[in-house]
C-alpha positions as CSV (number, residue, x, y, z in Angstrom):
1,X,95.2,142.0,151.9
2,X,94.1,140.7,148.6
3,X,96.0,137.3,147.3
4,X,96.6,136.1,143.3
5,X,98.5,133.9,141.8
6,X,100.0,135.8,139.7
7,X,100.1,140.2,139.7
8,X,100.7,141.8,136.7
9,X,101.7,146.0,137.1
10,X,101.3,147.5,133.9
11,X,99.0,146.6,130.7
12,X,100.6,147.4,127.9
13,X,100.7,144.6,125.2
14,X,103.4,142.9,127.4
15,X,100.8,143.1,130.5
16,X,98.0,142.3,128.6
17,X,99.3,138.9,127.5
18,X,100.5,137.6,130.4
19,X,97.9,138.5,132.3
20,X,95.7,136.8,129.9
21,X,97.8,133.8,129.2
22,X,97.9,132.9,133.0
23,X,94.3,133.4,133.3
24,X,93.4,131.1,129.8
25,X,95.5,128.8,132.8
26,X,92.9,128.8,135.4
27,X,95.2,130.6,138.0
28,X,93.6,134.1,139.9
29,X,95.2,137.1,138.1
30,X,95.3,140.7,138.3
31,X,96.4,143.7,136.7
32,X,97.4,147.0,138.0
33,X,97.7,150.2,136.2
34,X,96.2,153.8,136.3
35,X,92.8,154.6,134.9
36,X,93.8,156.7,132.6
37,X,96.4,154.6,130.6
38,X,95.1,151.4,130.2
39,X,96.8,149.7,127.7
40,X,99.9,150.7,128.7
41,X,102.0,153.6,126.5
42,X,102.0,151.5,123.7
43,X,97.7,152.7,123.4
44,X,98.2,155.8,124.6
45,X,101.2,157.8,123.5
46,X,103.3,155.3,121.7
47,X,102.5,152.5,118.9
48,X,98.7,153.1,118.2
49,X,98.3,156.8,118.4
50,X,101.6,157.6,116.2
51,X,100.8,154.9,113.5
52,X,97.1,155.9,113.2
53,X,98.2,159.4,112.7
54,X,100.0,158.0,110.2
55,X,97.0,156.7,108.4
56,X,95.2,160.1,109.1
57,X,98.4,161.7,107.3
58,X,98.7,159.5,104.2
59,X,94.6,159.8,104.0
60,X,94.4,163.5,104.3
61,X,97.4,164.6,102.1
62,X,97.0,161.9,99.3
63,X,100.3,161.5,99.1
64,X,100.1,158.2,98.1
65,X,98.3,159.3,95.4
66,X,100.4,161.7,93.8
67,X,101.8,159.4,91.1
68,X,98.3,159.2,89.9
69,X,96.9,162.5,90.3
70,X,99.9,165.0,90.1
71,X,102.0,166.6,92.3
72,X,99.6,169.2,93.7
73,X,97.0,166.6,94.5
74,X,96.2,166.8,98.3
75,X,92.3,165.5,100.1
76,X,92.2,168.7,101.9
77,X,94.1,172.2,101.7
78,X,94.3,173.1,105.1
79,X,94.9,170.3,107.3
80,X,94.7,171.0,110.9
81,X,96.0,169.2,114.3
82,X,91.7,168.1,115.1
83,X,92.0,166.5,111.5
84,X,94.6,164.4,112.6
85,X,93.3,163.6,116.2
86,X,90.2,162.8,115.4
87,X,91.2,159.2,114.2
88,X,93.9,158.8,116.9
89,X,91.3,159.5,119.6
90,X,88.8,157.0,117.9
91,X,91.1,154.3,117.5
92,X,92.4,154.8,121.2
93,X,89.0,154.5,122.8
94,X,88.0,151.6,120.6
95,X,91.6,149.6,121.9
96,X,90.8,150.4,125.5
97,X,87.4,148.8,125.3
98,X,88.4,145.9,123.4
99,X,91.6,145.5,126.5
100,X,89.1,146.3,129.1
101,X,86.7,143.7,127.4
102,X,89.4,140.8,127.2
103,X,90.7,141.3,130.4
104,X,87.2,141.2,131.9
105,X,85.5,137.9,129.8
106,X,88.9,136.4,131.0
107,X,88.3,137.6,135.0
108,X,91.2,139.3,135.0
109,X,90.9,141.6,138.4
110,X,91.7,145.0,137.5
111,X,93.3,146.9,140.4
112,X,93.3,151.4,139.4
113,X,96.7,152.7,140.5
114,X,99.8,152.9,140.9
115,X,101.7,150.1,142.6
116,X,105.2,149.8,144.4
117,X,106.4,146.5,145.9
118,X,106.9,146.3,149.8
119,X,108.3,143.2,149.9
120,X,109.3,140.5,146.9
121,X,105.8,138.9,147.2
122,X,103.7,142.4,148.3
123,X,102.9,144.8,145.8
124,X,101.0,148.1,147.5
125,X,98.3,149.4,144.9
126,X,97.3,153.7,145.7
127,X,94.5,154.1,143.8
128,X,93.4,157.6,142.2
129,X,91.9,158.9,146.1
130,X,95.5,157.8,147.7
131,X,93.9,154.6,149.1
132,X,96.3,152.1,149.3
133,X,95.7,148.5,149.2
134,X,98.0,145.7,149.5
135,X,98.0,143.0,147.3
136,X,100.5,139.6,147.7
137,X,101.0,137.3,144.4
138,X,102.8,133.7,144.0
139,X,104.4,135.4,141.3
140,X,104.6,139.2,140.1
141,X,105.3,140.2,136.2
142,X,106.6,144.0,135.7
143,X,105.6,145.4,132.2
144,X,105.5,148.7,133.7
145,X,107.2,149.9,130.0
146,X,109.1,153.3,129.6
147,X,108.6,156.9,128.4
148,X,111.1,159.4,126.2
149,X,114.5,160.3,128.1
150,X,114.5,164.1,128.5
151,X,118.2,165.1,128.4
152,X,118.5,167.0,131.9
153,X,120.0,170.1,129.7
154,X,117.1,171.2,127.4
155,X,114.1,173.0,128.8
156,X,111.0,171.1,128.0
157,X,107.4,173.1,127.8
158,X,105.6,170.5,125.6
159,X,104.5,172.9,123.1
160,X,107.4,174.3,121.0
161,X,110.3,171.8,122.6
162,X,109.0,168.5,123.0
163,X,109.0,164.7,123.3
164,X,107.2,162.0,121.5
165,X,104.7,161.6,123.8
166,X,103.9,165.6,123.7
167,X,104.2,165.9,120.2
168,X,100.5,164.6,120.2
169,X,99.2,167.4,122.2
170,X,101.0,169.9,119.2
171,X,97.4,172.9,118.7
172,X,98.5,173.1,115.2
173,X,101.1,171.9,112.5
174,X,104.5,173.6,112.7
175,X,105.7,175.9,109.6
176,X,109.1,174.2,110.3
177,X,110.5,171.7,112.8
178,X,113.7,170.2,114.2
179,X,113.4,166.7,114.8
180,X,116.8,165.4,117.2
181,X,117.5,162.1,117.1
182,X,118.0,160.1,113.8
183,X,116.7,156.4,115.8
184,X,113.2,154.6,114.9
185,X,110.6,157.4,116.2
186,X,112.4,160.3,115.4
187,X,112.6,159.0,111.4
188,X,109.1,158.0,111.5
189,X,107.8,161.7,112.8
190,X,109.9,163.1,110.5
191,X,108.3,161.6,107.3
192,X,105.2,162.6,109.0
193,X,105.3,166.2,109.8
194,X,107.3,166.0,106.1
195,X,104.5,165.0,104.4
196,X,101.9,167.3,106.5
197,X,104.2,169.7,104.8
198,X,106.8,171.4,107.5
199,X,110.0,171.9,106.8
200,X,111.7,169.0,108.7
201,X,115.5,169.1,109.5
202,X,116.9,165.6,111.4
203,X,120.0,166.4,113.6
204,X,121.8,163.3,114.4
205,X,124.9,162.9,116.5
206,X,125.8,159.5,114.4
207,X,126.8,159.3,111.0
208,X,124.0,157.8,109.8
209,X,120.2,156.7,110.4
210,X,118.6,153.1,110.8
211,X,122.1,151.3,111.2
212,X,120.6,147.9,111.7
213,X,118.4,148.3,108.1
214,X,119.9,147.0,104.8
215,X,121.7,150.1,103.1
216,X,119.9,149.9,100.6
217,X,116.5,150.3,101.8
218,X,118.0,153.0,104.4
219,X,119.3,154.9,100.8
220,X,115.7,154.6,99.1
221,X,114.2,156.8,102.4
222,X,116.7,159.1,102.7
223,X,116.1,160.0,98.8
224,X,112.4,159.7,99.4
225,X,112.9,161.8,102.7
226,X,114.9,164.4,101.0
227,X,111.8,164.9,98.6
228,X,109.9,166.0,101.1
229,X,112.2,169.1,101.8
230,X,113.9,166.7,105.0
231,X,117.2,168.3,105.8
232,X,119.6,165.7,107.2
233,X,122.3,167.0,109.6
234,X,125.0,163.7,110.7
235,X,127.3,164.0,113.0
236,X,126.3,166.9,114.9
237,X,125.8,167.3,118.7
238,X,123.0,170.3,119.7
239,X,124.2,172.2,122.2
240,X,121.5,174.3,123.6
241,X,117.7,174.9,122.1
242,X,117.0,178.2,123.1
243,X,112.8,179.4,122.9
244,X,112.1,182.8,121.9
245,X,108.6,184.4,121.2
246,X,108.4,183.3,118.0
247,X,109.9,180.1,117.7
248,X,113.1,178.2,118.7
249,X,116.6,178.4,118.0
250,X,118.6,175.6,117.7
251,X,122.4,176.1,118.3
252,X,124.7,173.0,116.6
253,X,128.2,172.6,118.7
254,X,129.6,173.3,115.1
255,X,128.1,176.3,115.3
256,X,125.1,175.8,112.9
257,X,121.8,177.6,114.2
258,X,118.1,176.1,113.1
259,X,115.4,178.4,113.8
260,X,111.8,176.5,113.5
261,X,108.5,176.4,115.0
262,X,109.1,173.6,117.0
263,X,111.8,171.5,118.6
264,X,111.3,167.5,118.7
265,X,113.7,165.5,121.4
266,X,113.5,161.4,120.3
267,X,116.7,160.8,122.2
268,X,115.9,157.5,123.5
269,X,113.9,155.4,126.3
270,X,113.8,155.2,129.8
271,X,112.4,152.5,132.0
272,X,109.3,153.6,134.3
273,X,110.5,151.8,137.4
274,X,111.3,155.0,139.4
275,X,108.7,154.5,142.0
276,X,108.1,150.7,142.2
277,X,110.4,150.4,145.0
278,X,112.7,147.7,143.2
279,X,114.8,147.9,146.5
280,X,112.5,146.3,148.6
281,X,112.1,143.1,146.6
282,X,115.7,142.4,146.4
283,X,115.6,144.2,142.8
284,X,117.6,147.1,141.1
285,X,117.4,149.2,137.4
286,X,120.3,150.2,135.8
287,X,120.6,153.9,134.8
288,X,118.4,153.8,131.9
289,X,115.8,152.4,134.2
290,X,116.2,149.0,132.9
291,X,115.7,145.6,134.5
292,X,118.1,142.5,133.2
293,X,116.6,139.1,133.4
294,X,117.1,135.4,131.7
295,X,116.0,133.4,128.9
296,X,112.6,133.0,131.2
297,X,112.3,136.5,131.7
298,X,112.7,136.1,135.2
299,X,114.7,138.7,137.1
300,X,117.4,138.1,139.9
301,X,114.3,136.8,142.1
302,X,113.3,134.1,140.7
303,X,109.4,134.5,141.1
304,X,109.4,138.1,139.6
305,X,109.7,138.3,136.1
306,X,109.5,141.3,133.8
307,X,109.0,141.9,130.0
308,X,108.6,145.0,127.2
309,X,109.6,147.8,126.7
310,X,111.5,148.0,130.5
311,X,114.0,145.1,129.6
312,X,115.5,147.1,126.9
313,X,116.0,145.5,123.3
314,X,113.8,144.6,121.0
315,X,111.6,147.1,123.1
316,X,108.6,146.3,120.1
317,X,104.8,146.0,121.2
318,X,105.0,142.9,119.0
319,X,107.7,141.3,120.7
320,X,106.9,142.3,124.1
321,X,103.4,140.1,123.6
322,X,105.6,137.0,123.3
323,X,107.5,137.9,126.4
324,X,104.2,138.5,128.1
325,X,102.8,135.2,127.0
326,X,105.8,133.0,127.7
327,X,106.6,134.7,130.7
328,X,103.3,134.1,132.1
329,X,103.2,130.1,130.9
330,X,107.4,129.3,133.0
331,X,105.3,131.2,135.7
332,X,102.5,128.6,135.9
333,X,104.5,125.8,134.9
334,X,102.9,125.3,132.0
335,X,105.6,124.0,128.9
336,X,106.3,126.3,126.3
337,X,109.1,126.9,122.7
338,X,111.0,129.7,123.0
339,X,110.9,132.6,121.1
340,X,111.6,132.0,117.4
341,X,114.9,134.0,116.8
342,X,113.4,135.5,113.5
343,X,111.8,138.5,114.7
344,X,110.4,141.0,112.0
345,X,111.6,144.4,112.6
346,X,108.5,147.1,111.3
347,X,109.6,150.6,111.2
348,X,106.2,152.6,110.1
349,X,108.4,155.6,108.4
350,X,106.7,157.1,105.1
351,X,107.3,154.8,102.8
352,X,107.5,152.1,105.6
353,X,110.4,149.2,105.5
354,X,110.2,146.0,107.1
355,X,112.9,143.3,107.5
356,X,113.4,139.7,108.7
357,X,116.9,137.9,108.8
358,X,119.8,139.4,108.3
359,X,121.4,142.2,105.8
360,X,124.4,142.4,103.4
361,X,126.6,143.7,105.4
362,X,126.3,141.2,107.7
363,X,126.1,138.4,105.9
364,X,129.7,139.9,104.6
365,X,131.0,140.1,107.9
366,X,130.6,137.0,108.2
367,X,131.5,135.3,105.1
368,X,128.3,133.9,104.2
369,X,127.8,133.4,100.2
370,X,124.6,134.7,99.3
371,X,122.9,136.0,95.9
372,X,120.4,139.1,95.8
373,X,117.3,138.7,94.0
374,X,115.3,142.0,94.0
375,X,111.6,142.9,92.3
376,X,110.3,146.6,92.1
377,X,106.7,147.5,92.4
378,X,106.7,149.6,89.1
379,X,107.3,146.2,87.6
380,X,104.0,144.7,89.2
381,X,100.4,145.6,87.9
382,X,99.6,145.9,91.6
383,X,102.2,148.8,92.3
384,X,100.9,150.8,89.1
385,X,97.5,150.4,90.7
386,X,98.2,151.9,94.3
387,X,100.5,154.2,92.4
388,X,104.0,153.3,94.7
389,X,106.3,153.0,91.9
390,X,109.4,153.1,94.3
391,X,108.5,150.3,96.5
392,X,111.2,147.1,96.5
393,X,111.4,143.4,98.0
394,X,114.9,141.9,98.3
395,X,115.8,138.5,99.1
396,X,119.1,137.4,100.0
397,X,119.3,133.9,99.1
398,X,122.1,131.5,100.3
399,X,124.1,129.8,97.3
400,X,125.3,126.9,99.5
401,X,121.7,125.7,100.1
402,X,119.3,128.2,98.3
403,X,117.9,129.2,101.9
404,X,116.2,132.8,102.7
405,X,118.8,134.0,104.8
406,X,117.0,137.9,104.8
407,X,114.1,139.5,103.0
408,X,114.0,143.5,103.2
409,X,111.0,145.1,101.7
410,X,110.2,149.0,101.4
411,X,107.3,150.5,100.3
412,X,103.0,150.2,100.4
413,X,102.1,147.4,102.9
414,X,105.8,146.2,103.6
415,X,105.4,145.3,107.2
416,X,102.6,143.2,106.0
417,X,104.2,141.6,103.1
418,X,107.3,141.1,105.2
419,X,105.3,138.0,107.0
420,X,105.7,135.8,103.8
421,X,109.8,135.8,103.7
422,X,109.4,135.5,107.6
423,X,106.9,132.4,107.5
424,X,109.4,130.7,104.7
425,X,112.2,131.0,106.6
426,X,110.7,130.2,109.6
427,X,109.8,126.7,108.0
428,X,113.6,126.2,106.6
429,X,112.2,126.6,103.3
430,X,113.9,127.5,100.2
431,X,114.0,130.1,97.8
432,X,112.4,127.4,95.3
433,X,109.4,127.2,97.0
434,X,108.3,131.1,96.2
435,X,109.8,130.3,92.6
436,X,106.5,127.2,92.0
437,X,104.2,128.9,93.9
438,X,101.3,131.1,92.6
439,X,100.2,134.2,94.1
440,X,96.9,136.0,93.5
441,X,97.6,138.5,90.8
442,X,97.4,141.2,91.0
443,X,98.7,141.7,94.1
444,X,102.4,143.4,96.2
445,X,102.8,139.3,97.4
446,X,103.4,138.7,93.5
447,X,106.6,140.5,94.3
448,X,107.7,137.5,96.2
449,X,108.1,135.4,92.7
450,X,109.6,137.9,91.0
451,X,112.2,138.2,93.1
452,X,112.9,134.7,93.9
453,X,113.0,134.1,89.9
454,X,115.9,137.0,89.8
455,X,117.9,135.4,92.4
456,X,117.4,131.8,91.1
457,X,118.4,133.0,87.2
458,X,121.8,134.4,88.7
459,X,122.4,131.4,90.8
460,X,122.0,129.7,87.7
461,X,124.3,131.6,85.8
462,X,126.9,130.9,88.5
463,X,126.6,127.0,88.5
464,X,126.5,127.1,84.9
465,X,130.2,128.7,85.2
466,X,131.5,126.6,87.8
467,X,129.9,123.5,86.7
């Protein structure tokens, strides 16, 4: 029986940084996961492999570029599925050594396998032989994240009807392809496989897509999606996906049928907590696999906690660090601020948006006052030079007290711009401040001025009315 102070089981980014916080603490720490999957989903199949084939896309297809060069320009013709893996696999074993690496120079143990609790202080580790070792902490974190929800109705075979995590094994890139499910990864794969050039169509039981985005900015990718030959069917239910020998039919409960190469299922998350044995320490998932806990992130037992992906919303790599961290620090007693309730929300679709705040609509629902001030790329020396002439920032400025009460960006760089707004707001700054500051020109953060200047000129038009 091996003894820590605190047992982490799982190492995704939520893992990872709790692991490491506790240890930066001085308390004995270790970390259980398989070998093959360190780093949790979020290296592996989620976060870093789909957003570095994203890179690989824009690279190879030069789409980016097209403004510039002409419609037909393209890096290479024929672009096949070892093109795009190559920088996914590179960029995956580079992450696992530098997780391996932290968690080491930190003397975080790292226990191979797979680990089920026997008790609410025992957690037994089987290692790849079926060894079994058992481990007791002080205090146990689960970050054991999630993988796709396969609808119990569709036949999976991971090569023409997959999942998001299969889609990476595809052997080549599909003519045509039916995407189902409208949410974050299923929009973001189909501006991928859009751009690779298949013919994409989205099938989407809602009404709409990205209900949580300003409408705006949702607007600007559909148009942009629709470019790309994206079909958009709302408020439509499949009913069966039948596989034939030369592709797949998908049958619509309105009676539509969508033959294509390939069928993609992004219908959700679900928790992996299936074999931890949450029953034997006095813990229970609810049917999504999901565990609830408090503001600490401590569950129902007070000295197991649990963060990422497996407590549901945000569900974000980004945020699930935080939870990791803070987690870890109410675990050792150490104190610690909550965290910030401006969270940036990234969604890497192509172009990509990024917001902080709230939207429009919301701030309407609530009868909040607020004036919009917008700035386009095209308008900035910067945007003519990456050639994104359809990129946008908008501020929503409060007229009671000249606050940033939302910044929505879309475009080149927009989950990096975002961090500006976020940083402002975070401060209680104004919309004054971005109006006297200077940015380096030329440059996408120059946007930032522009649109504060828009927003303060029609604030000032309306206090010159109702003096």
């Amino acid at each position: 029986m091996t003894e820590f102070d605190l047992l982490v089981i799982g190492s995704g980014p939520g893992g990872q940084k709790a692991a490491i916080a506790a240890a930066k603490l001085g308390r004995r720490v270790a970390v259980v996961d398989r070998p093959d999957m360190v780093g949790g989903v979020s290296i592996h199949t989620g976060t870093i492999p789909s957003k570095t084939l994203r890179e690989a896309v824009l690279y190879l297809t030069g789409l980016t570029q097209r403004d510039l060069y002409g419609q037909s320009y393209r890096l290479k013709e024929d672009i096949t599925i070892a093109d795009l893996t190559a920088r996914t696999q590179h960029v995956v074993s580079r992450e696992v050594d530098v997780i391996r690496s932290q968690l080491s120079r930190n003397r975080v143990t790292m226990l191979t396998g797979t680990g089920r609790f026997t008790d609410d202080h025992t957690v037994a580790v089987e290692d790849p032989s079926g060894r079994e070792v058992l481990v007791t902490a002080e205090n146990i974190v689960i970050a054991t994240g999630t993988r796709p929800a396969r609808p119990s109705t569709v036949e999976f075979d991971d090569r023409t009807v997959m999942d998001s995590d299969s889609v990476l094994n595809l052997d080549r890139v599909p003519r045509s392809m039916v995407i189902v499910g409208a949410g974050v990864i299923g929009i973001e794969y189909a501006s991928m496989f859009a751009a690779l050039g298949s013919k994409v169509t989205v099938v989407e039981q809602r009404d709409g897509m990205l209900d949580f985005c300003d409408v705006e900015v949702v607007e600007a990718l559909k148009y942009h999606l629709r470019d790309l030959a994206v079909t958009f069917r709302f408020g439509e239910t499949v009913a069966a996906v039948e596989r034939h020998p030369t592709g797949t039919l998908t049958v619509l409960q309105s009676g539509k049928k969508i033959p294509a190469d390939a069928v993609m299922y992004s219908a959700g998350r679900q928790g992996l907590t299936d074999a931890l044995d949450l029953g034997k320490a006095g813990l229970a998932a609810d049917k999504r696999g999901r565990i609830s806990v408090d503001e600490h992130y401590r569950t129902s037992v007070p000295h197991i906690y649990a963060v990422g992906d497996v407590i549901g919303f945000p569900a974000l790599a980004a945020t699930s660090m935080e939870q990791g961290r803070l987690a870890a620090y109410h675990a050792c007693g150490e104190p610690v601020n909550a965290m910030h309730g401006l969270q940036p929300i990234g969604i890497y679709t192509i172009p990509e948006i990024s917001f902080v705040g709230r939207t429009e609509d919301q701030l309407t629902d609530d009868n909040v006052p607020f004036e919009v001030g917008i700035s386009r790329y095209r308008e900035l020396a910067r945007g003519q030079i990456i050639g994104d002439s359809h990129g946008m920032l908008k501020l929503l400025v409060s007229t009671e007290d000249r606050t940033l009460l939302g910044v929505h960006c879309f475009g080149t760089g927009a989950t990096e711009l975002l961090h500006i707004g976020q940083a402002v707001m975070g401060c209680g700054g104004t919309v004054d401040y971005l109006v006297d500051a200077v940015f380096n020109y030329p440059t996408l953060a120059e946007s930032y001025k522009v649109a504060a200047l828009d927003a303060t000129n029609k604030l000032r038009q309306i206090n010159r009315l109702t003096g």
